[in-house]
PAKOLFI-935362 format. One record per residue (C-alpha): residue number from 1; residue in three letters; y, z, x. Coordinates in steps of 0.1 Angstrom, whole numbers, plus 2048, in hexadecimal, padded with zeros to 3 digits. Example, Ala and Ser with C-alpha at 12.3 -4.5 7.8 and 13.67 -1.06 7.14 Angstrom:
<atom resi="1" resn="ALA" north="7D3" up="84E" east="87B"/>
<atom resi="2" resn="SER" north="7F5" up="847" east="889"/>
This chain:
<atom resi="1" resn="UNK" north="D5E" up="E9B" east="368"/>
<atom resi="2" resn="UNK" north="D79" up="EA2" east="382"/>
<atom resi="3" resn="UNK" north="D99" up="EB5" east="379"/>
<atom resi="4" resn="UNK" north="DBB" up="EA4" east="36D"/>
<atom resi="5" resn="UNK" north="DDE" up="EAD" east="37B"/>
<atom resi="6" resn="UNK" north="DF9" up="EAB" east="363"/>
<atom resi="7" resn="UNK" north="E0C" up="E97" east="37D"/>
<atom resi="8" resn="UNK" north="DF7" up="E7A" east="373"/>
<atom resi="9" resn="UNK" north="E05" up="E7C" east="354"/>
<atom resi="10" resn="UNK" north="E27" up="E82" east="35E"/>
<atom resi="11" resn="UNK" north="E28" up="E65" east="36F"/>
<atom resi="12" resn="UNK" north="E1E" up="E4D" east="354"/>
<atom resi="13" resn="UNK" north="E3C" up="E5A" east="344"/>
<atom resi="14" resn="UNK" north="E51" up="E53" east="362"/>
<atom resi="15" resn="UNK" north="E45" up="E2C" east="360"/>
<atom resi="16" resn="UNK" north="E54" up="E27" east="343"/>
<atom resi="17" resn="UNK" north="E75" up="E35" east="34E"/>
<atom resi="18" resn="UNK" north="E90" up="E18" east="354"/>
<atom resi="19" resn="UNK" north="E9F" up="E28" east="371"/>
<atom resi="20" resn="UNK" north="E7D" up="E2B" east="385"/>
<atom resi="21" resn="UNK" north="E74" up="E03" east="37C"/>
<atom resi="22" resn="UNK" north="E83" up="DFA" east="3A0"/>
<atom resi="23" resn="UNK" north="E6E" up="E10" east="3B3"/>
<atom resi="24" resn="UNK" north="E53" up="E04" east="39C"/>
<atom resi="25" resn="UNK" north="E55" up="DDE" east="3A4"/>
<atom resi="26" resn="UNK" north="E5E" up="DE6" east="3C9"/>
<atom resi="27" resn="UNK" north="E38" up="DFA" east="3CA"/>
<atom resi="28" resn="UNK" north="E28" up="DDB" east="3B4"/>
<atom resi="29" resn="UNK" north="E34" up="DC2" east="3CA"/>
<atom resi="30" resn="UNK" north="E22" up="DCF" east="3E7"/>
<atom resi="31" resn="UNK" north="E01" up="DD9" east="3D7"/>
<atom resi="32" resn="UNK" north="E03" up="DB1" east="3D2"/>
<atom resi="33" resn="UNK" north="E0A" up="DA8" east="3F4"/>
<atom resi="34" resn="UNK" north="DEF" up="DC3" east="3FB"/>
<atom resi="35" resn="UNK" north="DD7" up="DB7" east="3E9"/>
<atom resi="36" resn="UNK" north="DDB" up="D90" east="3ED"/>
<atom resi="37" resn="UNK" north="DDA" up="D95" east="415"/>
<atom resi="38" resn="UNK" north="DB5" up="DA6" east="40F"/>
<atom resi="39" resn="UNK" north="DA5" up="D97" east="3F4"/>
<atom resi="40" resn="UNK" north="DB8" up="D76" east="3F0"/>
<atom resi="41" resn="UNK" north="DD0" up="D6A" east="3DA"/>
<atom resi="42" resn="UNK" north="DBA" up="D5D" east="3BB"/>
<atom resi="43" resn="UNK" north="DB9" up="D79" east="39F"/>
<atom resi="44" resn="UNK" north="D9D" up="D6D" east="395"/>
<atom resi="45" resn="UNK" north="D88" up="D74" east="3B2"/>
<atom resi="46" resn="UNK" north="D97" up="D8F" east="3BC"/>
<atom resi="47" resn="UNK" north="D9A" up="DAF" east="3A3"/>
<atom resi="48" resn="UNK" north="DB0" up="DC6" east="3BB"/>
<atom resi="49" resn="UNK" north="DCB" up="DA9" east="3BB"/>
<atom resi="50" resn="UNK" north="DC1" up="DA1" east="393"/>
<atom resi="51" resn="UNK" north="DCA" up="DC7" east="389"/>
<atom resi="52" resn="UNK" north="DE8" up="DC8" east="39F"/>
<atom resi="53" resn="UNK" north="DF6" up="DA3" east="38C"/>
<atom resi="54" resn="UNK" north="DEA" up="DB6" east="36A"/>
<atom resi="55" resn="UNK" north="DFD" up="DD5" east="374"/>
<atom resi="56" resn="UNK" north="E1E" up="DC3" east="37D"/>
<atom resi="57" resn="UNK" north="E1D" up="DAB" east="361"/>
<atom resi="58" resn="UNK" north="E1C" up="DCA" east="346"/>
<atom resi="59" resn="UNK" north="E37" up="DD8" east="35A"/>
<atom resi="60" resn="UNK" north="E4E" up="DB9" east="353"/>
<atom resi="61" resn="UNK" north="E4E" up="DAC" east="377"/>
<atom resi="62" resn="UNK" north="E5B" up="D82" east="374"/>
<atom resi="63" resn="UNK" north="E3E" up="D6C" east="37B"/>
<atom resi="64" resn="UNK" north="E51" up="D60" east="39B"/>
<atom resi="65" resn="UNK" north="E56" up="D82" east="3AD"/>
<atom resi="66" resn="UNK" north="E2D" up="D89" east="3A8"/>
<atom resi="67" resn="UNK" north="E25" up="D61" east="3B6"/>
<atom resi="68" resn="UNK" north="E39" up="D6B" east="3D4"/>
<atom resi="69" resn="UNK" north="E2C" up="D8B" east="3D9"/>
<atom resi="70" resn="UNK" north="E09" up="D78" east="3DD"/>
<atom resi="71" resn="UNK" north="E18" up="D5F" east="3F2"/>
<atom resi="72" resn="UNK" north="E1D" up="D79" east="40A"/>
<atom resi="73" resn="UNK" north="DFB" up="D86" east="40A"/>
<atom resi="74" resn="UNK" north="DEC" up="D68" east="413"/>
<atom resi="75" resn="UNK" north="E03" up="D5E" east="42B"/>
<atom resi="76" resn="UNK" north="E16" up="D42" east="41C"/>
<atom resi="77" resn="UNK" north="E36" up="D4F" east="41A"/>
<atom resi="78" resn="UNK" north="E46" up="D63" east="439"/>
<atom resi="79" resn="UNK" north="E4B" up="D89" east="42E"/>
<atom resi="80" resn="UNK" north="E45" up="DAC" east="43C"/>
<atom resi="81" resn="UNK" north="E23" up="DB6" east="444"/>
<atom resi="82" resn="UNK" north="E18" up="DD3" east="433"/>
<atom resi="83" resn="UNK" north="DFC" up="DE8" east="43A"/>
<atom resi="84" resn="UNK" north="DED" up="E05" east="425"/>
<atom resi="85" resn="UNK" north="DEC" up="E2F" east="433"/>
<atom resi="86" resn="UNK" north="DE0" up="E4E" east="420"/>
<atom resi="87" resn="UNK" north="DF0" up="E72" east="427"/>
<atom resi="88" resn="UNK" north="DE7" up="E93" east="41F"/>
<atom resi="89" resn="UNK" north="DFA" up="EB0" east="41A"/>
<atom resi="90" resn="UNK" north="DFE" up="ED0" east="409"/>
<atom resi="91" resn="UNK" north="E1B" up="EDA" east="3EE"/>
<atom resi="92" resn="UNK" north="E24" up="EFD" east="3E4"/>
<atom resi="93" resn="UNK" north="E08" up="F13" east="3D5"/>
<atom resi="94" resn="UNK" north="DF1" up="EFE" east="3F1"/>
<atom resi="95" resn="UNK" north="DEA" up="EE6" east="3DA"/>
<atom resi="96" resn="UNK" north="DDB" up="EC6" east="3EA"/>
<atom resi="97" resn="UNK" north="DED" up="EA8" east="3EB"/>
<atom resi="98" resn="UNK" north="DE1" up="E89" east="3F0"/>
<atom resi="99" resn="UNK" north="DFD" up="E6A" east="3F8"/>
<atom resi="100" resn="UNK" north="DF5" up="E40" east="3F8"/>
<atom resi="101" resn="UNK" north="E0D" up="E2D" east="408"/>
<atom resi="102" resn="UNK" north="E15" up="E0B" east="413"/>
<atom resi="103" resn="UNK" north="E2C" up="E03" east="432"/>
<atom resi="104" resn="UNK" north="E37" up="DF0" east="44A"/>
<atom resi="105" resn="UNK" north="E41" up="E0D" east="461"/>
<atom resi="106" resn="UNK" north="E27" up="E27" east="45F"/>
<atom resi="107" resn="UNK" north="E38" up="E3F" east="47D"/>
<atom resi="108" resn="UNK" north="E55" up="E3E" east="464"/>
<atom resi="109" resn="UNK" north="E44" up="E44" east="445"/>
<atom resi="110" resn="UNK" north="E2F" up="E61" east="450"/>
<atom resi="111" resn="UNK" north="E54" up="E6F" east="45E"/>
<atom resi="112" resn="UNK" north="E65" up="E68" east="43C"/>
<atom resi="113" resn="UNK" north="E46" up="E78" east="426"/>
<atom resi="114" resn="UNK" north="E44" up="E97" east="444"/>
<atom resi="115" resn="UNK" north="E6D" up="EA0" east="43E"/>
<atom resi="116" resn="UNK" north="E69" up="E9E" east="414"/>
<atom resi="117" resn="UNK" north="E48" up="EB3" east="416"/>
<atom resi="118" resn="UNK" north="E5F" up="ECE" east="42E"/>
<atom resi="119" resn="UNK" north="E79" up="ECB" east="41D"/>
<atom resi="120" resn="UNK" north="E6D" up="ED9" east="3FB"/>
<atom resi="121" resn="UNK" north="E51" up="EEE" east="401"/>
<atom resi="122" resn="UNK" north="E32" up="ED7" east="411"/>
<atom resi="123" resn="UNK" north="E26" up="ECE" east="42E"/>
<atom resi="124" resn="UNK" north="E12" up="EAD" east="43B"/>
<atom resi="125" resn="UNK" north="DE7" up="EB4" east="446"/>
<atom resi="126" resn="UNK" north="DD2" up="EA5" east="45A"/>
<atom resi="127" resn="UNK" north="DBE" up="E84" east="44D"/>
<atom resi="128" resn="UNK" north="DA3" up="E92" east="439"/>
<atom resi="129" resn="UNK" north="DB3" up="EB7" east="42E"/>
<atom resi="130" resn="UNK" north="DB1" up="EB6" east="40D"/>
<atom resi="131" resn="UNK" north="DA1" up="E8E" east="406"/>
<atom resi="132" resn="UNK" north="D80" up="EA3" east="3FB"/>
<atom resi="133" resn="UNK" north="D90" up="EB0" east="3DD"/>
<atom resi="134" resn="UNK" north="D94" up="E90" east="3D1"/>
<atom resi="135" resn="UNK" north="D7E" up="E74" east="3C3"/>
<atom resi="136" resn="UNK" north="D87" up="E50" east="3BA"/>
<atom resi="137" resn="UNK" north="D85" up="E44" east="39C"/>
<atom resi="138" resn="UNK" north="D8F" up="E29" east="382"/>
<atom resi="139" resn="UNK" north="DA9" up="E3A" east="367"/>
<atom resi="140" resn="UNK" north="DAB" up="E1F" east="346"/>
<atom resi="141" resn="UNK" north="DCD" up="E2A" east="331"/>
<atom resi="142" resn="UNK" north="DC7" up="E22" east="30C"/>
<atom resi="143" resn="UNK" north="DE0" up="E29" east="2EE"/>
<atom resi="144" resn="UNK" north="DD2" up="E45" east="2DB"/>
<atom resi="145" resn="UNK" north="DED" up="E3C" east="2C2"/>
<atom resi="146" resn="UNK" north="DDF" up="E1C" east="2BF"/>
<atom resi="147" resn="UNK" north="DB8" up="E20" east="2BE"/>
<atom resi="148" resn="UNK" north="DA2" up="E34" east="2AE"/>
<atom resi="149" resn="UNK" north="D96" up="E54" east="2C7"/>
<atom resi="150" resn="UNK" north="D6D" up="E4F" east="2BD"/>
<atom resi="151" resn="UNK" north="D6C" up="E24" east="2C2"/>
<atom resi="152" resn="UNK" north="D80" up="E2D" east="2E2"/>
<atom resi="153" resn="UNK" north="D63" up="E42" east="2EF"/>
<atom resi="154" resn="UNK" north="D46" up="E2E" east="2DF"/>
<atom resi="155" resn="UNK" north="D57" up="E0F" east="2EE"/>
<atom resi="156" resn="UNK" north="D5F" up="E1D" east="310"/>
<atom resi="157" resn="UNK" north="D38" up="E2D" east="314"/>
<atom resi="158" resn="UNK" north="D2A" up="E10" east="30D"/>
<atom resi="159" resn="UNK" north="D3E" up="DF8" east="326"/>
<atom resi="160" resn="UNK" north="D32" up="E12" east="33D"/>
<atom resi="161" resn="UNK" north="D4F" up="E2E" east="340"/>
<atom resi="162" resn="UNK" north="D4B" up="E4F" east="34B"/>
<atom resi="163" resn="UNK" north="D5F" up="E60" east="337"/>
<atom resi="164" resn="UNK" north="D7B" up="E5E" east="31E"/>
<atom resi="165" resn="UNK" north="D95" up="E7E" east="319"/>
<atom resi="166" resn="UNK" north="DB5" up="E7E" east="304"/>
<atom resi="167" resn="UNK" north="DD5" up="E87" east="31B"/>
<atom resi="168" resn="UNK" north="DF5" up="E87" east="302"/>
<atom resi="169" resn="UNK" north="DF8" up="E65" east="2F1"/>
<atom resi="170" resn="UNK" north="DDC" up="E55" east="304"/>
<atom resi="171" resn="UNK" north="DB5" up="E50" east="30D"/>
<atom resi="172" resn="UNK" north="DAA" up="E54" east="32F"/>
<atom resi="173" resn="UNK" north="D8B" up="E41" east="335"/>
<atom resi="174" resn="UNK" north="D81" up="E4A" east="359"/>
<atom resi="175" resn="UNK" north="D67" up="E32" east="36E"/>
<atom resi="176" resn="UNK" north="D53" up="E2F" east="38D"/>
<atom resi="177" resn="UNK" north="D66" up="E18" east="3A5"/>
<atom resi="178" resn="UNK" north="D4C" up="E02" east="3A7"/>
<atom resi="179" resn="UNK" north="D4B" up="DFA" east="37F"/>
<atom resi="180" resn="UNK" north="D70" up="DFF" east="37D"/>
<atom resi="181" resn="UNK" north="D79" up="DD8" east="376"/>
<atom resi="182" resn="UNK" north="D57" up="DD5" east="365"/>
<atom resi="183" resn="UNK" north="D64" up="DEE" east="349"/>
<atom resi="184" resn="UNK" north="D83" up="DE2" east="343"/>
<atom resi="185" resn="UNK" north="D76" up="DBC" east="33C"/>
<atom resi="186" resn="UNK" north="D5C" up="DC9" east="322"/>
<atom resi="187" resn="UNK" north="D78" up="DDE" east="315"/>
<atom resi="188" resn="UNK" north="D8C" up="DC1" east="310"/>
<atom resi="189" resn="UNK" north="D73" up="DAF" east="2FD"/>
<atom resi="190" resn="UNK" north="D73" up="DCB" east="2E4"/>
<atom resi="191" resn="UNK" north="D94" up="DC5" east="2E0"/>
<atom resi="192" resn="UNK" north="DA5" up="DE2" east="2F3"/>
<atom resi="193" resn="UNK" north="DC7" up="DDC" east="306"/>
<atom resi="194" resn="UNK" north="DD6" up="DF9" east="321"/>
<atom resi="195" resn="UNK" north="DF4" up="E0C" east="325"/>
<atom resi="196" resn="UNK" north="DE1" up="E09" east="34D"/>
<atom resi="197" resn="UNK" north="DCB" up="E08" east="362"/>
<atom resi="198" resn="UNK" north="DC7" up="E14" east="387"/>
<atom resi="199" resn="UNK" north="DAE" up="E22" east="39E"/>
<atom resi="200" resn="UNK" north="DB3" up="E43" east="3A7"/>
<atom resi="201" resn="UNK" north="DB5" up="E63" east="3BA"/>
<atom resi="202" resn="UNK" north="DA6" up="E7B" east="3A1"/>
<atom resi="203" resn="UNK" north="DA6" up="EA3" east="3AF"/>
<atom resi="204" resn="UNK" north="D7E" up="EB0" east="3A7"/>
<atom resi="205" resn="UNK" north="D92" up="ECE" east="39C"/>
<atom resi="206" resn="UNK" north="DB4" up="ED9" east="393"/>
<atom resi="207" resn="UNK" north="DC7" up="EF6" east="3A2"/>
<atom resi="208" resn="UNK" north="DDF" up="F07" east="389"/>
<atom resi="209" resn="UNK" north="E08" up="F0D" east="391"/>
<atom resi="210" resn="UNK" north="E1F" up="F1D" east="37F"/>
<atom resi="211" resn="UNK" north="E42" up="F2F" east="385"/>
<atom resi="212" resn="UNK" north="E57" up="F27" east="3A0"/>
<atom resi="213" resn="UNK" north="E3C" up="F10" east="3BA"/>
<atom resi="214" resn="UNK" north="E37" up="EF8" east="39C"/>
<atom resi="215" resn="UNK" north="E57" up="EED" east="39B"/>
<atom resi="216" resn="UNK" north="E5B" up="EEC" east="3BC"/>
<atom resi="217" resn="UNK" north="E3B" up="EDA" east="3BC"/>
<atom resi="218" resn="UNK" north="E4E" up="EC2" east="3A2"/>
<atom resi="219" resn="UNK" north="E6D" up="EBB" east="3B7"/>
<atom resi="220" resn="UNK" north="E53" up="EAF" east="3D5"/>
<atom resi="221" resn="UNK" north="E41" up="E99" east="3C1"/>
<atom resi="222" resn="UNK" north="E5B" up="E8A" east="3B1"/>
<atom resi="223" resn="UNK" north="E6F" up="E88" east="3D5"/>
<atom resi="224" resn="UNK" north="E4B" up="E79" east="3E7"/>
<atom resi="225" resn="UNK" north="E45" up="E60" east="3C7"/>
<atom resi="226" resn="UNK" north="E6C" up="E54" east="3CF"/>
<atom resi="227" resn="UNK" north="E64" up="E49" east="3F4"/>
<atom resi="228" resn="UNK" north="E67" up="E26" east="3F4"/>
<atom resi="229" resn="UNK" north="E41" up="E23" east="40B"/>
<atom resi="230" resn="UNK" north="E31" up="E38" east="3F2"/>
<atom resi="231" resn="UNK" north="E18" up="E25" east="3D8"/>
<atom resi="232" resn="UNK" north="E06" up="E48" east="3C9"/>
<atom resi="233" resn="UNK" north="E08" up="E6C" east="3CE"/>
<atom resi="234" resn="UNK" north="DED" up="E83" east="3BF"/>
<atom resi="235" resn="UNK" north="DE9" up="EA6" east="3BB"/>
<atom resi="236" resn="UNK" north="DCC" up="EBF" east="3B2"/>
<atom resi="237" resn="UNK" north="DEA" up="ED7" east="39E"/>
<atom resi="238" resn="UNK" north="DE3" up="EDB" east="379"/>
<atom resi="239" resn="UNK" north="E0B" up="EE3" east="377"/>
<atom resi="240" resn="UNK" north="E13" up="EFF" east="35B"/>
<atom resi="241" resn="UNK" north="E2A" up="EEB" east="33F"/>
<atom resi="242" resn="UNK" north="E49" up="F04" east="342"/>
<atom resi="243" resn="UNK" north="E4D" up="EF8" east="362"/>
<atom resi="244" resn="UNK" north="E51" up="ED6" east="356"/>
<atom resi="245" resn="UNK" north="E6A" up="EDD" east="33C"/>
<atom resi="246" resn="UNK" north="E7C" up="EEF" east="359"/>
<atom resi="247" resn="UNK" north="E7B" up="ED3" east="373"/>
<atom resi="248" resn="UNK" north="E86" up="EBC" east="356"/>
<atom resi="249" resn="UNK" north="E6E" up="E9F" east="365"/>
């Protein structure tokens, strides 16, 4: 099972904060457009534009801001054309950083993300750095307040998860890509409804930081997740919890 990086947690909780919803819909929006240009803009036939709609609608998004979005995507309505990069980078402590963005301007992206990394303690790599301590996979969010920890791992094995793992107040249930959409459906006929759902950059290990490079590390993440290109940033740092409390994030 690969590691987890308390950043992935720290960002659910940063989703739910009002003052980060802008950002939020700004980042849906163009996974839409994203998705709609390459797959199409019928949900139903295409399950990278279906999770993005599913993803936006529990975020609150109005109906008309996600039927333009896909209007975009598929060309009929004029908008800006979007295309999707992936950086890598180190943070203090080396830890690996990996960065999913979507632009219209890469050569002013990759400046943007290269003075923010500087700035506080990083530095950009070169395309394939640190990918290899990564794998994708499909990360299910399920209440744990809500639903009983042994049907949630019963249910989740048997629609053909890999794994389930408690992280605060929720259930993990990780995938293979490739069954990711397959697992959530038979979930949903059990009955089950998510915090989330996304597929991921999960680190096959985690590197621990403490002291002063973990908040630094903090302050980057949170500067890199504020870039208006930048969809996801993911790190291998299991990030010691005083260092939290201290960064107030």
């Amino acid at each position: 099972m690969a590691g987890h990086s308390k950043w992935a947690q720290i960002k659910r909780k940063k989703a739910a904060n009002d003052a980060k919803r802008g950002k939020m819909f700004t980042s849906l929006i163009r996974e839409i457009t994203v998705a709609a240009r390459a797959g199409g803009g019928d949900p139903n036939f295409n399950p990278r534009l279906r999770l993005a709609v599913e993803t936006a609608k529990a975020a609150n998004m109005p109906a008309e801001n996600i039927e333009r979005a896909i209007k975009r995507g598929t060309g009929e309505l004029e908008g800006v054309r979007y295309e999707e990069v992936a950086y890598e980078g180190y943070g203090p402590g080396g830890v690996a950083l990996y960065i999913e963005a979507v632009t219209d301007n890469p050569t002013r992206t990759v400046a943007d993300l290269r003075h923010i990394l500087s700035k506080n303690g990083g530095n950009l790599g070169q395309s394939g750095s640190v990918a290899w301590q990564f794998e994708r996979r499909g990360q299910i969010y399920i209440s744990a307040e809500r639903y009983d920890e042994d049907a949630t791992l019963m249910a989740a094995l048997e629609a053909g998860a890999e794994d389930v793992q408690r992280e605060d107040d929720a259930f993990v249930v990780t995938t293979d890509p490739t069954t990711f959409h397959a697992v959530q459906e038979a979930l949903r006929q059990k009955g089950f409804t998510f915090e989330q759902a996304e597929l991921a950059m999960v680190p096959r290990a985690t590197v621990e930081v403490k002291g002063a490079d973990a908040v630094k590390l903090l302050k980057l993440l949170e500067a890199v997740e504020d870039e208006d290109d930048v969809q996801k940033v993911y790190t291998n740092a299991d990030i010691d919890e005083d260092a939290l409390a201290e960064a107030q994030v």
